[in-house]
C-alpha positions in Angstrom: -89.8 -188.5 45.6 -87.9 -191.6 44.0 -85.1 -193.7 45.6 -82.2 -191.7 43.8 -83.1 -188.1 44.8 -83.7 -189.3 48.3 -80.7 -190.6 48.3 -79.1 -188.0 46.6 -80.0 -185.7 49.2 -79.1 -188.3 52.2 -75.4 -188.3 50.8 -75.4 -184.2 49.9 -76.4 -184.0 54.5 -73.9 -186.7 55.2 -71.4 -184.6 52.7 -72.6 -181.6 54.7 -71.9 -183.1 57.9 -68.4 -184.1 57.1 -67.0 -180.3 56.0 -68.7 -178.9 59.2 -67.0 -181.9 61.1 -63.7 -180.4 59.5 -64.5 -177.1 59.7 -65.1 -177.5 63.5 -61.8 -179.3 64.2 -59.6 -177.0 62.4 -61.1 -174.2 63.7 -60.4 -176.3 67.6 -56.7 -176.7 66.6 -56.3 -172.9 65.6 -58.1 -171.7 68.9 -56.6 -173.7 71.4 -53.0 -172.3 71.6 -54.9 -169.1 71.3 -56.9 -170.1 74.8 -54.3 -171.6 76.3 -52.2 -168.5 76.2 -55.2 -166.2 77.6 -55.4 -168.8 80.4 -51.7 -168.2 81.0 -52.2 -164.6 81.3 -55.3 -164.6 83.3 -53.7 -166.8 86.0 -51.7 -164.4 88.8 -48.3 -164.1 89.1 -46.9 -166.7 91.3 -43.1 -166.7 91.8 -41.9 -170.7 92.7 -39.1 -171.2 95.4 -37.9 -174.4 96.2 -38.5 -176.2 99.9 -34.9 -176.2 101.5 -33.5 -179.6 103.4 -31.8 -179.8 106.0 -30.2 -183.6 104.8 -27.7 -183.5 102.1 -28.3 -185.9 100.4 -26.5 -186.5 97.2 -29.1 -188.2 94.2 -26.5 -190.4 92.7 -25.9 -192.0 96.5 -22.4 -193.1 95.5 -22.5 -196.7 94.0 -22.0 -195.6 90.6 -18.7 -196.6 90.6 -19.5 -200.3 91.3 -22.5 -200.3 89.5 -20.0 -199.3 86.4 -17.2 -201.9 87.2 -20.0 -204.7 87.6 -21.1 -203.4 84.3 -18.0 -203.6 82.6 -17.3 -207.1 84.1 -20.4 -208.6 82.4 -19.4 -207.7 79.2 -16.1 -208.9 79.2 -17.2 -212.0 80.5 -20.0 -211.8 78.0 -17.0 -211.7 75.5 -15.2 -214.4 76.7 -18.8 -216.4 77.1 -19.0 -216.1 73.3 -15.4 -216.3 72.1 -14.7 -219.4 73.4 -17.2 -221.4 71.4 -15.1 -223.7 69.4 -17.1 -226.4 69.3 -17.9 -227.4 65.8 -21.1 -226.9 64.1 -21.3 -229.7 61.4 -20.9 -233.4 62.5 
């Protein structure tokens, strides 16, 4: 066997090798929705209910209203910051 058919028939397994790589991962990406829905199904019925509190607690907790105004007073100061460069550039 010479150097050319030998390699020849190196590149034809390596050739191989790459459409059954492919051939495995497509076949992977069409199964697995496929699985994961059987999975869904198997699994028993389980209704969720939510833990009740006895705080009442809100989740904003009520400083929204400052934390806005503080906003807003950056930026204008921010503006006036910038604005009231009048300095000139050039000598």
């Amino acid at each position: 066997m010479d150097f050319l058919s030998l390699l020849n028939t190196y590149w034809s397994i390596i050739m191989n090798l790459g459409k059954l790589t492919a051939a495995i991962s497509v076949a992977s990406l069409a199964v697995a929705p496929v699985a994961a829905q059987a999975a869904n199904s198997v699994a028993p019925a389980v209704e969720r209910i939510g833990a009740t509190s006895t705080s009442s607690e809100e989740l904003e907790g009520g400083n929204g209203i400052l934390i806005a105004l503080l906003a807003a007073a950056a930026v204008i100061a921010g503006i006036i910051i910038i604005a009231d460069d009048d300095d000139p550039t050039s000598p």
